[in-house]
C-alpha positions in Angstrom: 63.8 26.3 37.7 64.6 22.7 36.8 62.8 21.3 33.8 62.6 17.3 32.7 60.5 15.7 30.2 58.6 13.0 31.8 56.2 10.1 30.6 54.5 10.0 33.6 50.5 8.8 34.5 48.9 10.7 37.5 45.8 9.8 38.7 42.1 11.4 39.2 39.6 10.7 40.8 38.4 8.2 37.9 41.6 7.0 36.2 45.1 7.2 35.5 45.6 9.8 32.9 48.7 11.2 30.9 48.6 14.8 30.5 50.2 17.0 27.5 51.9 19.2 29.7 52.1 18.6 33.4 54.2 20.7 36.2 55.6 18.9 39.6 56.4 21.4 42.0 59.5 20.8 44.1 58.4 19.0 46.5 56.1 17.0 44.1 59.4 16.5 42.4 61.8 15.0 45.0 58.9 12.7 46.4 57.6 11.5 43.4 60.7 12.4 40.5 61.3 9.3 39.6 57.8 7.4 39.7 56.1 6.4 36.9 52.5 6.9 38.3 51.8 9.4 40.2 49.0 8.9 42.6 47.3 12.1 42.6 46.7 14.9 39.6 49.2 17.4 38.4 49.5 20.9 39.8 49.4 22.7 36.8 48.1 20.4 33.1 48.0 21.6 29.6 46.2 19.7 27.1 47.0 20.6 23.6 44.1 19.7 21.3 43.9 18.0 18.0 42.0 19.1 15.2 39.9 15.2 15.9 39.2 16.3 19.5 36.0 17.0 20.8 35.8 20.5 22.8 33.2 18.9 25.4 35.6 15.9 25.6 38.7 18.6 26.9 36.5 20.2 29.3 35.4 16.8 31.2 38.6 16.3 31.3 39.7 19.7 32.9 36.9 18.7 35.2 38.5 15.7 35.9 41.7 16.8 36.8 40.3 19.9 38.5 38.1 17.8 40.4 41.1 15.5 41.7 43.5 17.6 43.5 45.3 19.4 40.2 45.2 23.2 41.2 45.3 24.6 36.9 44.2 23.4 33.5 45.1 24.8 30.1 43.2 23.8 27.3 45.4 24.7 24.1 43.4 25.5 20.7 46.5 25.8 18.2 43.9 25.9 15.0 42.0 28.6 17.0 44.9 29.8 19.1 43.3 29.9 22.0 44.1 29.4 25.7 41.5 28.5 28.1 42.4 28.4 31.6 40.8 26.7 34.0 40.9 27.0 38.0 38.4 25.8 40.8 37.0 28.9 41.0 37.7 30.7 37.2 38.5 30.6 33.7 39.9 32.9 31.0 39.7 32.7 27.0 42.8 34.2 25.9 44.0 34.8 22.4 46.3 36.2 20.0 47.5 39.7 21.4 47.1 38.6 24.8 49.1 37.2 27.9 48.8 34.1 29.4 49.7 33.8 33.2 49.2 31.0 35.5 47.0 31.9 38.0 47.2 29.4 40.9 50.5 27.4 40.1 54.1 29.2 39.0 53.3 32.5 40.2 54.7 35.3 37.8 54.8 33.1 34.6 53.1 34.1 31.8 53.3 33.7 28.0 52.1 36.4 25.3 49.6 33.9 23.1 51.4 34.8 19.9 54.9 33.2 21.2 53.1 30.5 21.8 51.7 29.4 18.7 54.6 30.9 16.5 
């Protein structure tokens, strides 16, 4: 697997929007690698939220992405330490003593909770 950081804006449906955390897929990658909008949603998004962030606020925006071609959205709690994963047709509160796996995007990663917010 080949990991970058990138500063990138995709779009939704609504806006352009810069994501936490964001996966390209291959072929996401060598079209688009070197862009610095991309003109369509993220696979797979993680948000990461700040103590100043409004829950409600996160899930329109996992709406959002969900509703413009992105396939998975984490929403990351680090005061709570939860997980909530989001998919067009489910989502999953996951916390400490638990595993996190991607359920659309990635197939076969996952992430025990605690790792995560060590």
């Amino acid at each position: 697997m080949y990991i970058r950081t990138l500063s990138v804006t995709s779009s939704t449906n609504k806006q352009g929007r810069r994501p936490d955390v964001s996966y390209l897929d291959k072929d996401l990658l060598t079209q688009y690698g070197n862009a610095d909008f991309l003109p369509q949603s993220f696979p797979l998004i993680a948000e990461i939220a700040s103590p100043d962030d409004n829950a409600e606020d996160l899930f329109a925006k996992a709406k959002e992405y969900l509703d413009s071609s992105c396939l998975e959205v984490w929403l990351i709690y680090p005061e709570n330490q939860w997980i909530i994963i989001f998919t067009k047709d489910k989502h999953l509160l996951l916390t400490l003593g638990e595993t996190a796996r991607t359920q659309v995007v990635l197939q076969g990663f996952s992430i025990a909770v605690t790792d995560l917010f060590l």
